[in-house]
N, CA, C and O of each residue as an XYZ file, in Angstrom:
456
protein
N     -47.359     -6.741     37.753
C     -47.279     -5.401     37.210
C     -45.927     -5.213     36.554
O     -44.954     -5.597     37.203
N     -45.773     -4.802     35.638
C     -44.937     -4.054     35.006
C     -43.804     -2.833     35.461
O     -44.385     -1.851     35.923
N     -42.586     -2.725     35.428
C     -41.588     -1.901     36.023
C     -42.055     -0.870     35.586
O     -42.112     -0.709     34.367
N     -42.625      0.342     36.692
C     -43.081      1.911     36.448
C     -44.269      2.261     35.948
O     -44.774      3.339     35.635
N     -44.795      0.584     35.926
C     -46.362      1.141     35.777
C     -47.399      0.752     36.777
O     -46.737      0.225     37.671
N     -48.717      0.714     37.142
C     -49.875      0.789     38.307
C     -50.502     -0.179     37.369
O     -51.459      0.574     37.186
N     -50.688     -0.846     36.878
C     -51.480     -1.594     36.178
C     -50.926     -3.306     35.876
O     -49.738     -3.598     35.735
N     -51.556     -3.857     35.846
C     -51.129     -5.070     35.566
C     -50.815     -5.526     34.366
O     -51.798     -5.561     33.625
N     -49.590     -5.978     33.766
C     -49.211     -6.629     32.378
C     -50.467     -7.539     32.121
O     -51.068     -8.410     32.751
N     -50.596     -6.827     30.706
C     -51.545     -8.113     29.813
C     -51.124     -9.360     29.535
O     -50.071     -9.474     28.908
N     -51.873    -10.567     29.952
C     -51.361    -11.903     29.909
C     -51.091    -11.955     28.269
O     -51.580    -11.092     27.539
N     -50.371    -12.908     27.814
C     -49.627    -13.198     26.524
C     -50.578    -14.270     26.062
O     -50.820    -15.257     26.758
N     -51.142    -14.052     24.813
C     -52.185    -15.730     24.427
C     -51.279    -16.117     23.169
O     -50.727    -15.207     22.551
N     -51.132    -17.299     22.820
C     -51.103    -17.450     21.862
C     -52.433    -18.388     20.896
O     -53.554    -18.809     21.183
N     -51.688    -18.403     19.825
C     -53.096    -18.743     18.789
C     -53.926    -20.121     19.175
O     -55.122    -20.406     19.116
N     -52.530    -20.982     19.675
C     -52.982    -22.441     19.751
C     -53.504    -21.766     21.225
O     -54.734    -21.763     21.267
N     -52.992    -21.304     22.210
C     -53.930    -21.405     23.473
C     -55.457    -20.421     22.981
O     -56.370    -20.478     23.805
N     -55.680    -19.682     21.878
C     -56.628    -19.223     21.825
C     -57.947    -20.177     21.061
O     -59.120    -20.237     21.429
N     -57.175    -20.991     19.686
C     -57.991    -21.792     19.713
C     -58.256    -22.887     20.676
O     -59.336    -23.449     20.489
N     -57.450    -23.385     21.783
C     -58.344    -24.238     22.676
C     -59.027    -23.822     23.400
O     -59.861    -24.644     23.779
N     -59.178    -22.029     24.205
C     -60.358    -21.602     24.333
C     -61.414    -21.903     23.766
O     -62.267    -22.750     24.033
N     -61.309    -21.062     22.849
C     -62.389    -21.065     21.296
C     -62.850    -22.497     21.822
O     -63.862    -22.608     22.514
N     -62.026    -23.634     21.448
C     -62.978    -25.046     21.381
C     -63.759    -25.252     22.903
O     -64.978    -25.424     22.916
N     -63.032    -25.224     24.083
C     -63.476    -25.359     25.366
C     -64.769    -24.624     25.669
O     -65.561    -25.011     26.529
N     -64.905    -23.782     25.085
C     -66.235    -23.029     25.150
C     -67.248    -23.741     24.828
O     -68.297    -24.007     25.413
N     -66.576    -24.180     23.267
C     -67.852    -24.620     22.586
C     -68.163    -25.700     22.980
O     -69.351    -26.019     23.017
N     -67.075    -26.626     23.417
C     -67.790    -27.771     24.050
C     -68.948    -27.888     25.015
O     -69.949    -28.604     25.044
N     -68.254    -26.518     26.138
C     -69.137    -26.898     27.025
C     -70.859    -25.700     26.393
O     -72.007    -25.784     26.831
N     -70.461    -25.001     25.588
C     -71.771    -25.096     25.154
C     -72.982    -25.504     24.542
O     -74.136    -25.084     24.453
N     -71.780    -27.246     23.839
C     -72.800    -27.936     23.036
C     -73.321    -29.080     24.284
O     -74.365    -29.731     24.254
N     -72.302    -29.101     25.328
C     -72.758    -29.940     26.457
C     -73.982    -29.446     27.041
O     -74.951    -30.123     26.699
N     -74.204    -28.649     27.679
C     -75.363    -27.409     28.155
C     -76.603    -27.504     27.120
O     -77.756    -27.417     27.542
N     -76.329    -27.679     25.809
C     -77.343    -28.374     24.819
C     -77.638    -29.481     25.025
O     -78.858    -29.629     25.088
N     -76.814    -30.755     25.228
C     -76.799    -31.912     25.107
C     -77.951    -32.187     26.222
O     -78.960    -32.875     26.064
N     -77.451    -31.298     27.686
C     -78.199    -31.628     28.937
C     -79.466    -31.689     29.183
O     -80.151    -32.443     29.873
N     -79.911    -29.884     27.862
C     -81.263    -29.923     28.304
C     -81.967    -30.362     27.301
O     -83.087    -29.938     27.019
N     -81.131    -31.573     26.466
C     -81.910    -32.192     25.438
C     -82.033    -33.503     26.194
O     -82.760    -34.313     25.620
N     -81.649    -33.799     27.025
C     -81.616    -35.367     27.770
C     -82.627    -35.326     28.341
O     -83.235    -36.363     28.605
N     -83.118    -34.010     28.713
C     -84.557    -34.156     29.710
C     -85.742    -33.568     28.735
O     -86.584    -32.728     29.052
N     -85.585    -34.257     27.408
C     -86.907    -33.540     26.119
C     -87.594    -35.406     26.843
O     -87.120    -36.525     27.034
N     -89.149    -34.581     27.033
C     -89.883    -35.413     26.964
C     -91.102    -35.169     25.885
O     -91.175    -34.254     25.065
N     -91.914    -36.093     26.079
C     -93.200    -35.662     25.177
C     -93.965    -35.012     26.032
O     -94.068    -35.140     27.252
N     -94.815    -33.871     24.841
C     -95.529    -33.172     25.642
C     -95.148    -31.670     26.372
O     -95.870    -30.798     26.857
N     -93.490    -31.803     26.199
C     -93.123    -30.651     26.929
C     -93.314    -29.319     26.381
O     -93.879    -29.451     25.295
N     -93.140    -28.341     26.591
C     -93.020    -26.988     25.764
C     -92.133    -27.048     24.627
O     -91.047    -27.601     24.806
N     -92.338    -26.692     23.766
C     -91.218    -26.308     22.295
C     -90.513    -25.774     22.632
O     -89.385    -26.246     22.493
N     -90.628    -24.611     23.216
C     -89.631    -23.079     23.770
C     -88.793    -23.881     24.618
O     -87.697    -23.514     25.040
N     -89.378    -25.064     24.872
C     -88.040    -25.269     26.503
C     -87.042    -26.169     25.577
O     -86.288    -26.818     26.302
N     -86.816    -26.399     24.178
C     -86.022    -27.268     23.728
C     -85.124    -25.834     22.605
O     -85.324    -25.364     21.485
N     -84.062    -25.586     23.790
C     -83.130    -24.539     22.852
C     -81.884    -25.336     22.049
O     -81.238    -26.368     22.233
N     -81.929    -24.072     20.878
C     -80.711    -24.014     19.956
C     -81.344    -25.497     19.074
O     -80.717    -26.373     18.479
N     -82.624    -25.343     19.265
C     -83.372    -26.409     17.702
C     -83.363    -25.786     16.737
O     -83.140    -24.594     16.947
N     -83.537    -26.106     15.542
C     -83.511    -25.334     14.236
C     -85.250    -26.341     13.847
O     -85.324    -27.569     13.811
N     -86.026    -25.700     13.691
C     -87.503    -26.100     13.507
C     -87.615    -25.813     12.200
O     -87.183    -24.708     11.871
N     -88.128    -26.579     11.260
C     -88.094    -26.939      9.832
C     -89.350    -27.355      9.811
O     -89.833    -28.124     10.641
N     -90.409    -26.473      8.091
C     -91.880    -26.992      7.998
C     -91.426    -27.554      6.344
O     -90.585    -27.095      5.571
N     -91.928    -28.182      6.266
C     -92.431    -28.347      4.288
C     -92.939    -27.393      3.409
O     -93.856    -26.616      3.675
N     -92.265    -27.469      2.247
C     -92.548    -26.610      1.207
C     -93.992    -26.289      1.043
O     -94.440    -25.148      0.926
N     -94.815    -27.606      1.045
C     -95.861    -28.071      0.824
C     -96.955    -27.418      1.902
O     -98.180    -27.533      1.891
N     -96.093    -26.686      2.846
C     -97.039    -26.451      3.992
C     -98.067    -24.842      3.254
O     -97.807    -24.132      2.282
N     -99.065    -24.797      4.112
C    -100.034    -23.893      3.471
C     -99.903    -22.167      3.768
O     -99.931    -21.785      4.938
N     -99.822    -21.597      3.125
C     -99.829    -20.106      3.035
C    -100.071    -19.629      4.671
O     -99.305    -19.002      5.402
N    -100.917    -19.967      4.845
C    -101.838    -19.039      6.170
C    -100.853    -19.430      8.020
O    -101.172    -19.041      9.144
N     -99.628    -20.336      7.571
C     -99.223    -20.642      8.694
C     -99.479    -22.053      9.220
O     -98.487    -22.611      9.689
N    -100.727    -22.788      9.229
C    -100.924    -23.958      9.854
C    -100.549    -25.018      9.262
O    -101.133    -25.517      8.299
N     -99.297    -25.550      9.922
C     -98.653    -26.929      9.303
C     -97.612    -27.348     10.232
O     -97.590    -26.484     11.108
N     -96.858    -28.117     10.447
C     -96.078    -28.959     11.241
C     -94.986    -29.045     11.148
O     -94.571    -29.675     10.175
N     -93.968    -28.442     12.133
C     -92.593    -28.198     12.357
C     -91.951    -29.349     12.796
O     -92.593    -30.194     13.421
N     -90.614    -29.516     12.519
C     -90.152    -30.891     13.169
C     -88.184    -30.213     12.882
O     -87.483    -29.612     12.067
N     -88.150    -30.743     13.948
C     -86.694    -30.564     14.720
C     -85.579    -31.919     14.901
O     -85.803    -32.982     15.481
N     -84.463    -31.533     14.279
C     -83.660    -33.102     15.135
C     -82.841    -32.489     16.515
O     -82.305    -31.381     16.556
N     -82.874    -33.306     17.432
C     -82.403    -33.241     18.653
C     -81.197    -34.051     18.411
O     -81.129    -34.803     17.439
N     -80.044    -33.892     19.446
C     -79.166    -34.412     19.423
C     -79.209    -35.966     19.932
O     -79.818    -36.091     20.994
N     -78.727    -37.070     19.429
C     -78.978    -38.439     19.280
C     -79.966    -38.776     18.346
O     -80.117    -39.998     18.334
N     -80.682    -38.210     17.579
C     -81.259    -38.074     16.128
C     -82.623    -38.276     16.576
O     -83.439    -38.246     15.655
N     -83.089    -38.471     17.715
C     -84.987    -38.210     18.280
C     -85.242    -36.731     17.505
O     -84.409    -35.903     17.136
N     -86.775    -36.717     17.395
C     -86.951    -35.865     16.623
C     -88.107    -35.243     17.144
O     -89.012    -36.001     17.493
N     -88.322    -33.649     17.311
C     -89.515    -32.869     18.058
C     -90.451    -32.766     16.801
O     -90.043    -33.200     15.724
N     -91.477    -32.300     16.893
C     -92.293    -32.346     16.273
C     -93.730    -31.326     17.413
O     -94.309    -31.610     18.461
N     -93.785    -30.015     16.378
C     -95.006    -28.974     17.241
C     -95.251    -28.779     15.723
O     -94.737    -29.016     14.630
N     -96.770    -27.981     16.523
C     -97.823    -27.390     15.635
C     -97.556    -25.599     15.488
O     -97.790    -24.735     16.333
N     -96.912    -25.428     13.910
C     -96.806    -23.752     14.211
C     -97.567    -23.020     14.333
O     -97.285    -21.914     13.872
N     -98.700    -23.149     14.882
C     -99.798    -22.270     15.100
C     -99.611    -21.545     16.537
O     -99.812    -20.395     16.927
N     -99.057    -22.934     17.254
C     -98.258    -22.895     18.889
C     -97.193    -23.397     18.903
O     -96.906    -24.561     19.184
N     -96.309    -22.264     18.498
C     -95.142    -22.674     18.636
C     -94.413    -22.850     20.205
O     -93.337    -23.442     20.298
N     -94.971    -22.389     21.188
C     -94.524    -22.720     22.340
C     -95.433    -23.439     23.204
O     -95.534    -23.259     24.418
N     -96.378    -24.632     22.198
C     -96.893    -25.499     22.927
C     -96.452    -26.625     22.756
O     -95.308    -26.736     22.315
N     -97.233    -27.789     23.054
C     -96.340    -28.867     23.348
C     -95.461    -29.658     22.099
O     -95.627    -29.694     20.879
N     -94.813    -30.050     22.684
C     -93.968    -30.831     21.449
C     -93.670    -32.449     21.371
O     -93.199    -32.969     22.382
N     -93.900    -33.192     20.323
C     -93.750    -35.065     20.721
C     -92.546    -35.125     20.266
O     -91.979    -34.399     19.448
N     -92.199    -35.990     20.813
C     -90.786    -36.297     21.038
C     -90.652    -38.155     20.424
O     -91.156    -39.119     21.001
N     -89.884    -38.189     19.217
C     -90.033    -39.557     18.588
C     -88.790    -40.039     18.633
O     -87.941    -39.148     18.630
N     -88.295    -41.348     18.683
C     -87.235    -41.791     18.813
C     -86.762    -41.885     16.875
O     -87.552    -41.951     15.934
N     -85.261    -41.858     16.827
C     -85.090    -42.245     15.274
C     -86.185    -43.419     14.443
O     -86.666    -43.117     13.351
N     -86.443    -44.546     15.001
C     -86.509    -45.588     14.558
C     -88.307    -45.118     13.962
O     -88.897    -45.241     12.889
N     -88.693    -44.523     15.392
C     -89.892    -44.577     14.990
C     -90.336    -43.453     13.783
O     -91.386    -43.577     13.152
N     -89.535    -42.527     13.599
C     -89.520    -41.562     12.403
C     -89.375    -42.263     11.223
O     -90.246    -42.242     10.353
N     -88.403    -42.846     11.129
C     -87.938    -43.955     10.007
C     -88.921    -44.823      9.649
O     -88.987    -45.214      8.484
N     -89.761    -45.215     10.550
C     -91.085    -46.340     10.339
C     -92.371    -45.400      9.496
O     -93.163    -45.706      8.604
N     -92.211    -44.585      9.994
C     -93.025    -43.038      9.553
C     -93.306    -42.717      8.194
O     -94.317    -42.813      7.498
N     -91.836    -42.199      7.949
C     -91.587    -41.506      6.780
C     -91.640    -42.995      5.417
O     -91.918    -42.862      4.225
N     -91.247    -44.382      6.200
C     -91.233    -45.037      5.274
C     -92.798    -45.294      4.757
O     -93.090    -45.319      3.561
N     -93.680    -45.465      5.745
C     -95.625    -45.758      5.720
C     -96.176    -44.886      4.883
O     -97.184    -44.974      4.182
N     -95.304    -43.929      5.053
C     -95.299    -42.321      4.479
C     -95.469    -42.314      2.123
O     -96.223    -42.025      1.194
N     -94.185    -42.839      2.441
C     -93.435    -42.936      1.189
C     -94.348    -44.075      0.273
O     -94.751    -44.108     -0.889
N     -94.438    -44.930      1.387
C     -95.122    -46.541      0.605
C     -96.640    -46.156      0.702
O     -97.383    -47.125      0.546
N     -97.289    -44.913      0.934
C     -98.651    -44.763      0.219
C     -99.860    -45.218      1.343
O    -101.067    -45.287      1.116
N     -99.088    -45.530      2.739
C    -100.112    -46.154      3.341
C    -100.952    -45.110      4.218
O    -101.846    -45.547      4.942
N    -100.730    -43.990      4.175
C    -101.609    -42.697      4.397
C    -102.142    -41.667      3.660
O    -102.667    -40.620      4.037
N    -101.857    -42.276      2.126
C    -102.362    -41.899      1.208
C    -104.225    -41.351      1.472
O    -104.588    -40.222      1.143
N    -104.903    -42.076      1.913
C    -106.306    -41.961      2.241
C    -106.601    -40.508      2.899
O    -107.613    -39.832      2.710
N    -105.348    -40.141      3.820
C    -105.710    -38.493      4.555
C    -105.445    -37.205      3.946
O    -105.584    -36.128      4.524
N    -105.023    -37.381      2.649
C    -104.717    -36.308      2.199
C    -106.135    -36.347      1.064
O    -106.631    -37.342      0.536
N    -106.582    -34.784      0.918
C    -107.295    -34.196      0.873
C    -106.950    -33.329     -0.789
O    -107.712    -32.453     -1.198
């Protein structure tokens, strides 16, 4: 407390101790991400995989029904149906996306499109 006053002196911050707050936070809030991305399995709920940013294609159709896909941290990738967005979600490793998008590109699913 302060001489003649009932209250306690305000602690003193400075900028550098405020930005290592600032960062300490964020760490441990991208950690707290990191954690409950370590336990994404397939199949799980969408809703249970927070602070995803879920991305559809241009290409996707007016009325809503088309296919969202997410990167998770270590570059696995979610993948739900926006019709249910808080149903289940597959869970692909990089490599196998990459095998994907390339089968994709080289025409070899050419036959399903409509």
């Amino acid at each position: 407390m302060t001489a003649g006053s009932s209250s306690p002196a305000s602690p003193v911050v400075t900028w550098s101790q405020l930005g290592w707050l600032v960062h300490t936070k964020r760490v441990e809030e991208v950690s707290k991400v990191r954690e409950s991305m370590a336990e994404a399995y397939n199949g799980m709920p969408a809703c249970g995989l927070q602070g995803v940013i879920w991305r559809k294609s241009d290409y996707s159709n007016p009325n809503g029904s088309c296919v969202e896909v997410a990167e998770l941290p270590g570059g696995a990738v979610a993948i739900r149906n926006s019709r249910h967005s808080g149903g289940p979600a597959l869970i692909y490793t990089p490599a196998e996306v990459t095998a994907f998008i390339r089968g994709v590109k080289d025409g070899q699913f050419d036959y399903l499109a409509r």
